[in-house]
MARBAKE-639311 format. One record per atom (N, C-alpha, C, O, CB): residue in three letters; y, x, z; atom name. Coordinates in steps of 0.2 Angstrom, whole numbers, plus 5000, padded with zeros to 4 digits. Glycine has a CB too. Layout:
<sites>
res py px pz atom
ALA Y X Z CA
...
</sites>
This chain:
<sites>
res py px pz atom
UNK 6684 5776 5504 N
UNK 6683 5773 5510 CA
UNK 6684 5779 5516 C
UNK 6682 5784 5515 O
UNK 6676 5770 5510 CB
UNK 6686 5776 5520 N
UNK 6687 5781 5525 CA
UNK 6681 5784 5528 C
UNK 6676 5780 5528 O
UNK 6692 5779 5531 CB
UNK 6682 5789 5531 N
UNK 6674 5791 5535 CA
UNK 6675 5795 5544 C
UNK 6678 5801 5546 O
UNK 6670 5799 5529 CB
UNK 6673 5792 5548 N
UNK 6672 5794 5556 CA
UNK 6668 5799 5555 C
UNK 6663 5798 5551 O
UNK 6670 5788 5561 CB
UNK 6669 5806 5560 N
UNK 6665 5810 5559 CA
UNK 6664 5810 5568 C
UNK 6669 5812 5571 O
UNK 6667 5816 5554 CB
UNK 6658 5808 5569 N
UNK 6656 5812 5580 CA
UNK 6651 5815 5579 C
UNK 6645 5815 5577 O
UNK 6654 5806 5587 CB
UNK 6656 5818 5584 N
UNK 6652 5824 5585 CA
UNK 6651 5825 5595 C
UNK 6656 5825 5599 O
UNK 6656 5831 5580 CB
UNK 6643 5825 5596 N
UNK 6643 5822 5605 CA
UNK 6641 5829 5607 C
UNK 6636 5831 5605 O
UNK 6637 5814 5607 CB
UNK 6643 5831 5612 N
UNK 6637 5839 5614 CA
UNK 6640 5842 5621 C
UNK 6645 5839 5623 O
UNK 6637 5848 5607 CB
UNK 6637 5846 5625 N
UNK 6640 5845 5631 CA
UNK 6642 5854 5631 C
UNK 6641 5858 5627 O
UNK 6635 5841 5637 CB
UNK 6645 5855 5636 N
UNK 6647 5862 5639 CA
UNK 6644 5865 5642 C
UNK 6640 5862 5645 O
UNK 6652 5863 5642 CB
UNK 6645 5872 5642 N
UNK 6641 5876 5647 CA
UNK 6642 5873 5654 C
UNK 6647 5870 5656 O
UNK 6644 5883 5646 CB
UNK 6638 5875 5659 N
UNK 6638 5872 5667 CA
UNK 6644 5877 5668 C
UNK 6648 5873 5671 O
UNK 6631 5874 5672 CB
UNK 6648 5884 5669 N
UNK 6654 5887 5671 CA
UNK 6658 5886 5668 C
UNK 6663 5889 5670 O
UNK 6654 5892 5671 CB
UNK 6660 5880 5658 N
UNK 6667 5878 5657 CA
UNK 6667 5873 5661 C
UNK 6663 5870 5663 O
UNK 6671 5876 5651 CB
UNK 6675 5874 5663 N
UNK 6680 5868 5665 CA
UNK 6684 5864 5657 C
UNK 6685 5864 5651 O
UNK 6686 5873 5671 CB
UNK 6686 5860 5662 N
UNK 6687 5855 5657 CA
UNK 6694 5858 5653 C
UNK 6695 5858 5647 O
UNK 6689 5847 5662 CB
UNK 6699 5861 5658 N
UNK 6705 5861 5657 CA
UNK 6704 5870 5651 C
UNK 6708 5872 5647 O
UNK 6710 5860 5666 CB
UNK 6698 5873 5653 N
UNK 6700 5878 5649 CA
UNK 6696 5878 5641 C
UNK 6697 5883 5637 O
UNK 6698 5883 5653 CB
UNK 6691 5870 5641 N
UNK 6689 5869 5635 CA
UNK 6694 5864 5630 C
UNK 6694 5862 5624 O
UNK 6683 5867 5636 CB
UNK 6698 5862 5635 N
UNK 6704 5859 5632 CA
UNK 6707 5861 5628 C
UNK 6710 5859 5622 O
UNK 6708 5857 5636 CB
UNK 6707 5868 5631 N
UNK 6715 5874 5630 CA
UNK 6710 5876 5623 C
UNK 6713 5875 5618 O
UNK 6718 5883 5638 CB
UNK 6703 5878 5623 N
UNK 6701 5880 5618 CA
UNK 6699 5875 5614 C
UNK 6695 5878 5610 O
UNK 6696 5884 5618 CB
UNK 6699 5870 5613 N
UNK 6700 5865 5606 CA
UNK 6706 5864 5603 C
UNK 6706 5861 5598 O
UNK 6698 5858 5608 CB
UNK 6712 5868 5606 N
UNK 6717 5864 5603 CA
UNK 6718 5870 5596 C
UNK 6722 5870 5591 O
UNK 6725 5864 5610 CB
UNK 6713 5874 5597 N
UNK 6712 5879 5590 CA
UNK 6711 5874 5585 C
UNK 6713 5874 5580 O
UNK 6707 5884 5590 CB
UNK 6706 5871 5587 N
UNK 6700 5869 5581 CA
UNK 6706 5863 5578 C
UNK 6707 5863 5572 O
UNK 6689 5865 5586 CB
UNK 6709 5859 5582 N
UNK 6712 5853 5580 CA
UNK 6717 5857 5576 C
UNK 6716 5855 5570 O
UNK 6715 5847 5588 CB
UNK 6722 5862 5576 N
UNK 6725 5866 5573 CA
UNK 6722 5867 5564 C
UNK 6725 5866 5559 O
UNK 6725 5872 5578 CB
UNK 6715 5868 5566 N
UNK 6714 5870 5559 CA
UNK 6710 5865 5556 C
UNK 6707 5867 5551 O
UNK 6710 5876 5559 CB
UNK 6709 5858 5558 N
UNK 6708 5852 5557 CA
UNK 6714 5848 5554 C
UNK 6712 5845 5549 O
UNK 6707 5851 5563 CB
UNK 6720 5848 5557 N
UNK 6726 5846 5554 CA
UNK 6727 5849 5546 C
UNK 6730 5846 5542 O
UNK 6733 5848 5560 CB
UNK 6723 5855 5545 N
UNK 6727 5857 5539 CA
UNK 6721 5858 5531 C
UNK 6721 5862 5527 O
UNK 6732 5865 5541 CB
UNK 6714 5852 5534 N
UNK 6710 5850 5532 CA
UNK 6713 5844 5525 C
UNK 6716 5839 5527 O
UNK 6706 5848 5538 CB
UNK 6713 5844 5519 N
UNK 6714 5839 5516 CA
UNK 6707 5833 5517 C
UNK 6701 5833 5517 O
UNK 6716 5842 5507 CB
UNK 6712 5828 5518 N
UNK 6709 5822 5521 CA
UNK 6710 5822 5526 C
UNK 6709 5816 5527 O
UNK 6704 5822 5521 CB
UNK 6712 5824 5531 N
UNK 6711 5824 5539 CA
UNK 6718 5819 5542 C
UNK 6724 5820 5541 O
UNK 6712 5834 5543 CB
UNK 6714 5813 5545 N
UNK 6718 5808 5548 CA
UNK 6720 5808 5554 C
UNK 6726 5807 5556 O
UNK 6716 5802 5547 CB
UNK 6715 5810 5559 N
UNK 6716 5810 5567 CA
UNK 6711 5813 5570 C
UNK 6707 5814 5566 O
UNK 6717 5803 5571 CB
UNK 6710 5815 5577 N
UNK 6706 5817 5579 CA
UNK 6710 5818 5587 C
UNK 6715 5820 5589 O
UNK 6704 5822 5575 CB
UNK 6700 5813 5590 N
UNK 6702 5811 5596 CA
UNK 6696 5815 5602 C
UNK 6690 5816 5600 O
UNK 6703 5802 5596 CB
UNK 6698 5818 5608 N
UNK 6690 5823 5610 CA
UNK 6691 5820 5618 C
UNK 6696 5821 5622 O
UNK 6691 5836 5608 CB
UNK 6686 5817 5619 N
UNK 6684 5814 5624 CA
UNK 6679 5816 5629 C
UNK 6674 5818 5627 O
UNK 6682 5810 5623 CB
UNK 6679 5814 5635 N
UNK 6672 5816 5642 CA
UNK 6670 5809 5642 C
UNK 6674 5804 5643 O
UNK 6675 5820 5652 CB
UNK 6661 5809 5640 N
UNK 6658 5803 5645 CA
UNK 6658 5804 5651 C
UNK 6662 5809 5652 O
UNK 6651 5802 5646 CB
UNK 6656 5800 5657 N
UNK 6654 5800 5664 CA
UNK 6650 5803 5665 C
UNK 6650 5807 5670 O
UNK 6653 5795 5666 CB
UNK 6644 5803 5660 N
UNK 6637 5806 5661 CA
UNK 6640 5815 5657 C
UNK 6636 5818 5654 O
UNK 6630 5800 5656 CB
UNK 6647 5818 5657 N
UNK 6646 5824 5655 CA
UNK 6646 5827 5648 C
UNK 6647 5833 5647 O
UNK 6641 5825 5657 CB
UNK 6644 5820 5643 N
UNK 6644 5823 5637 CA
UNK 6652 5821 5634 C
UNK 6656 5817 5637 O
UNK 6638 5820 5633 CB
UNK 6653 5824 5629 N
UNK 6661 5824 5625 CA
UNK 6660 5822 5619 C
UNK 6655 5824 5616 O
UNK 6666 5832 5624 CB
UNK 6663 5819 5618 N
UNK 6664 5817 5611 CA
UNK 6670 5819 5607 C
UNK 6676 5818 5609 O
UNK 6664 5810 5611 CB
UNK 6669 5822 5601 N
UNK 6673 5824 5598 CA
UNK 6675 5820 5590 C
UNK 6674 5822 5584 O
UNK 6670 5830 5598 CB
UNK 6679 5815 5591 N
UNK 6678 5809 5585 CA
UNK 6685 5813 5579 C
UNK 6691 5815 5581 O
UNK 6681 5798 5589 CB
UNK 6683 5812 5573 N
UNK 6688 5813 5569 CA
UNK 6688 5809 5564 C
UNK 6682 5807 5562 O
UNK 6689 5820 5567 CB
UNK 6693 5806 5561 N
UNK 6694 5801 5555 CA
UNK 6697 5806 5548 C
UNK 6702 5810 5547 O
UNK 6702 5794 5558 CB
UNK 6691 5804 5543 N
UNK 6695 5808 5536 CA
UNK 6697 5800 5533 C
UNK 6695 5795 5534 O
UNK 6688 5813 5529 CB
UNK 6702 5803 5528 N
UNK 6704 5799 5522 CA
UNK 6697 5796 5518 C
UNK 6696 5790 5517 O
UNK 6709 5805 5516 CB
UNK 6692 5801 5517 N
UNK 6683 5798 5512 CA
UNK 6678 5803 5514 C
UNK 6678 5809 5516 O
UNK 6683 5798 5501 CB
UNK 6675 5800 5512 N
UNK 6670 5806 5514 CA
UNK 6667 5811 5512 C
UNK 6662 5814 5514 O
UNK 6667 5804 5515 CB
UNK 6671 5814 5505 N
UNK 6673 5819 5501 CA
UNK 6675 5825 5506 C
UNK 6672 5830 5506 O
UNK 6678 5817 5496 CB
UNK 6681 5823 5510 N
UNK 6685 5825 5512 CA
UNK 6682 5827 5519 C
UNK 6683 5833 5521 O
UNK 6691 5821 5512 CB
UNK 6677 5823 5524 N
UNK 6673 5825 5529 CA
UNK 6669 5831 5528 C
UNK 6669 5836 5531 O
UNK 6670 5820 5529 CB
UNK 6664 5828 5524 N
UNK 6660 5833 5520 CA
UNK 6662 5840 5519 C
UNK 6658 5844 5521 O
UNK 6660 5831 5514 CB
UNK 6669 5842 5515 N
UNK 6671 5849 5513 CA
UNK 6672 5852 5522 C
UNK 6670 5856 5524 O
UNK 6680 5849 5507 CB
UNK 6676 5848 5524 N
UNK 6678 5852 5530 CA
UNK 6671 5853 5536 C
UNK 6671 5856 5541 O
UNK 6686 5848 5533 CB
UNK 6666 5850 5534 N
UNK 6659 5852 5539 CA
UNK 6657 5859 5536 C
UNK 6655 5863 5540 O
UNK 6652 5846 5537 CB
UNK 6659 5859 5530 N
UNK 6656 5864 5523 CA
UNK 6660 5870 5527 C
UNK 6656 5874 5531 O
UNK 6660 5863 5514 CB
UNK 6666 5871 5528 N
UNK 6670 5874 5529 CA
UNK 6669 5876 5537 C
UNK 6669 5881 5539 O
UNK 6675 5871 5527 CB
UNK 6669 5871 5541 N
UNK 6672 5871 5548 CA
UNK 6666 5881 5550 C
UNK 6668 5886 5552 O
UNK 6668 5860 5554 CB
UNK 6660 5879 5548 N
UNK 6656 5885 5554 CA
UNK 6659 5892 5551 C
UNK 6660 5896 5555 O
UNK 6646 5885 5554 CB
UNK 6661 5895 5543 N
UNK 6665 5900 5544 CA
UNK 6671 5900 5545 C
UNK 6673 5906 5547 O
UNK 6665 5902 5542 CB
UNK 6676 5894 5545 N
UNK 6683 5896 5547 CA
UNK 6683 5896 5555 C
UNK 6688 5898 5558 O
UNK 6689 5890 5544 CB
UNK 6678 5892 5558 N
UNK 6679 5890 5566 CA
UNK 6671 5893 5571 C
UNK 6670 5891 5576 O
UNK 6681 5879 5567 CB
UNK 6667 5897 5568 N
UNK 6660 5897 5572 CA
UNK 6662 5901 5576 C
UNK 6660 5900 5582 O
UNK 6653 5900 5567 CB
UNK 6665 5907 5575 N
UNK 6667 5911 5580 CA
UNK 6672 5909 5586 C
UNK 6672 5912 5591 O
UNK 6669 5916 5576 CB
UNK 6676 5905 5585 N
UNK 6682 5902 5590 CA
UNK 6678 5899 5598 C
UNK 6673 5897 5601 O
UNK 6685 5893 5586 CB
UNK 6683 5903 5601 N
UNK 6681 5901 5610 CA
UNK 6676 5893 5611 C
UNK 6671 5890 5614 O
UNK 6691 5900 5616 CB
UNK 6680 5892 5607 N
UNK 6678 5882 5609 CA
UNK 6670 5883 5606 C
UNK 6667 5879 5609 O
UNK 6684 5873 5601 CB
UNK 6667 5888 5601 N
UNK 6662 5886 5601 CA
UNK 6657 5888 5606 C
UNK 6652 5885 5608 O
UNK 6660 5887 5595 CB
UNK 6659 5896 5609 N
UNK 6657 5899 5612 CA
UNK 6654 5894 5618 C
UNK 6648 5893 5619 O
UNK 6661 5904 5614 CB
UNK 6660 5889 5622 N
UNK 6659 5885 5628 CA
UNK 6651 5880 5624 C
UNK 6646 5879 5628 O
UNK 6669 5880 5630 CB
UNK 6652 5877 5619 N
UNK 6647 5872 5619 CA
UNK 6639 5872 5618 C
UNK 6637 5874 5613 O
UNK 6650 5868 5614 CB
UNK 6634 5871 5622 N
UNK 6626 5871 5621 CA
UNK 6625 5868 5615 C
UNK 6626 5862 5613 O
UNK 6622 5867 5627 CB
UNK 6622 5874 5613 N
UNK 6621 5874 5604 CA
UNK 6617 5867 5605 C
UNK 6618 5862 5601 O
UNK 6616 5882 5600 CB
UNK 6611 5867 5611 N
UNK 6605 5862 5609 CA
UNK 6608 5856 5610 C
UNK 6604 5851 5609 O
UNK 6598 5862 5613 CB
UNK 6616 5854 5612 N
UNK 6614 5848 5614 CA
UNK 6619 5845 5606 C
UNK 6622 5839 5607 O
UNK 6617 5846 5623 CB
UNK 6621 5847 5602 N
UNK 6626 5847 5597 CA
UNK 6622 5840 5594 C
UNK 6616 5841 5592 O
UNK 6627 5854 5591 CB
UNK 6624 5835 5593 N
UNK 6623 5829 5587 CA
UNK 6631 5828 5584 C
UNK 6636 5828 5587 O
UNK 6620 5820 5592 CB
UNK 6629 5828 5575 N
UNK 6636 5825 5573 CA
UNK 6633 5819 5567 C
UNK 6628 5819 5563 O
UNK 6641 5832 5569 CB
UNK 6637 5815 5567 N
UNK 6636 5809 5560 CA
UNK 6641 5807 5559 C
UNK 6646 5805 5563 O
UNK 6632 5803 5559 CB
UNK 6640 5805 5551 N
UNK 6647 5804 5547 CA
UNK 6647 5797 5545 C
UNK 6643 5796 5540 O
UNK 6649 5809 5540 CB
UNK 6650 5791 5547 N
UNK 6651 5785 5545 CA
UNK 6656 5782 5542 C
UNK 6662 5782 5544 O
UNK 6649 5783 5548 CB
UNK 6653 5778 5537 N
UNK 6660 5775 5534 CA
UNK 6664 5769 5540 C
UNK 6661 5766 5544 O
UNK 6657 5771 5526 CB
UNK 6669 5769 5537 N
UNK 6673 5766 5541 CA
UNK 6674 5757 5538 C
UNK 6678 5757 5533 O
UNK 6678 5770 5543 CB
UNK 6673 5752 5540 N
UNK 6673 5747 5536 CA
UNK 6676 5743 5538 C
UNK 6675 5737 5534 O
UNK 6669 5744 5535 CB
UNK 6682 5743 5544 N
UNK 6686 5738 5545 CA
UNK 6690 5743 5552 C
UNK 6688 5746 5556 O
UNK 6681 5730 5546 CB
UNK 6695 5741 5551 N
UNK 6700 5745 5556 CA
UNK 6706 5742 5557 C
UNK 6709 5740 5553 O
UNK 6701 5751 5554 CB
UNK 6711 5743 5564 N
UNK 6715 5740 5565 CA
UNK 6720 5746 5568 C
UNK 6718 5750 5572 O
UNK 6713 5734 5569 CB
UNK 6728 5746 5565 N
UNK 6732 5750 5571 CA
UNK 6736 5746 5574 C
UNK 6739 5741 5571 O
UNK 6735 5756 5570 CB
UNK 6738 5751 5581 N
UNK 6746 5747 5584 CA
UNK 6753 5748 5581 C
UNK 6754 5752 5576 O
UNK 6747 5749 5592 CB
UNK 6756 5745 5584 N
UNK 6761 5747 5580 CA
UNK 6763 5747 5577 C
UNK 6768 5751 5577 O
UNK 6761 5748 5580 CB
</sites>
C-alpha cells in the first residue's frame, strides 16, 4: 500500500523563498533515487508554514529513506535554512487515490 510522507516546519526569518527553493532541489535530487520514491510536492501555507509531501510505492520504502535521509541529507543547505523546533513529520497510508490524465 502506498504511503504519504509530510513533513510541515517553517524557515528561518532571513530565508527567502526563492533561495530555499534552490536548496531543496538537492534533497528532491536524492529523493528521486530512493527505491520507492513516487513524487514529491514542497509547498508554502499562508500562515508561513511549508509542507513538504512525498508519495512512496509502501511503506517499507518510506521508512528506509527516513532511515537514510539525516546522513545522506542532515548536512545539506535545505536543512541549515529550516527551525529545527518547528519540524512535524507522519507517514500515512494512502487508501484511495485518483490521477489526471
Amino acid at each position: 500500500m502506498s504511503t504519504v510522507e509530510m513533513v510541515t516546519f517553517r524557515t528561518g526569518d532571513a530565508v527567502t523563498d526563492e533561495a530555499f527553493l534552490k536548496a531543496s532541489e538537492a534533497i528532491g535530487e536524492w529523493a528521486k533515487q530512493q527505491p520507492g520514491f513516487e513524487y514529491r510536492a514542497l509547498a508554502k501555507k499562508d500562515n508561513g508554514e511549508w509542507l513538504d509531501t512525498v508519495y512512496w510505492a509502501d511503506h517499507q520504502s518510506a521508512m528506509n529513506a527516513a532511515e537514510a535521509f539525516p546522513k545522506a541529507m542532515g548536512e545539506a543547505e535545505f536543512m541549515t535554512m529550516i527551525k529545527p523546533d518547528s519540524v512535524s513529520v507522519e507517514h500515512v497510508a494512502v487508501l484511495s487515490q485518483l490521477a489526471g490524465m
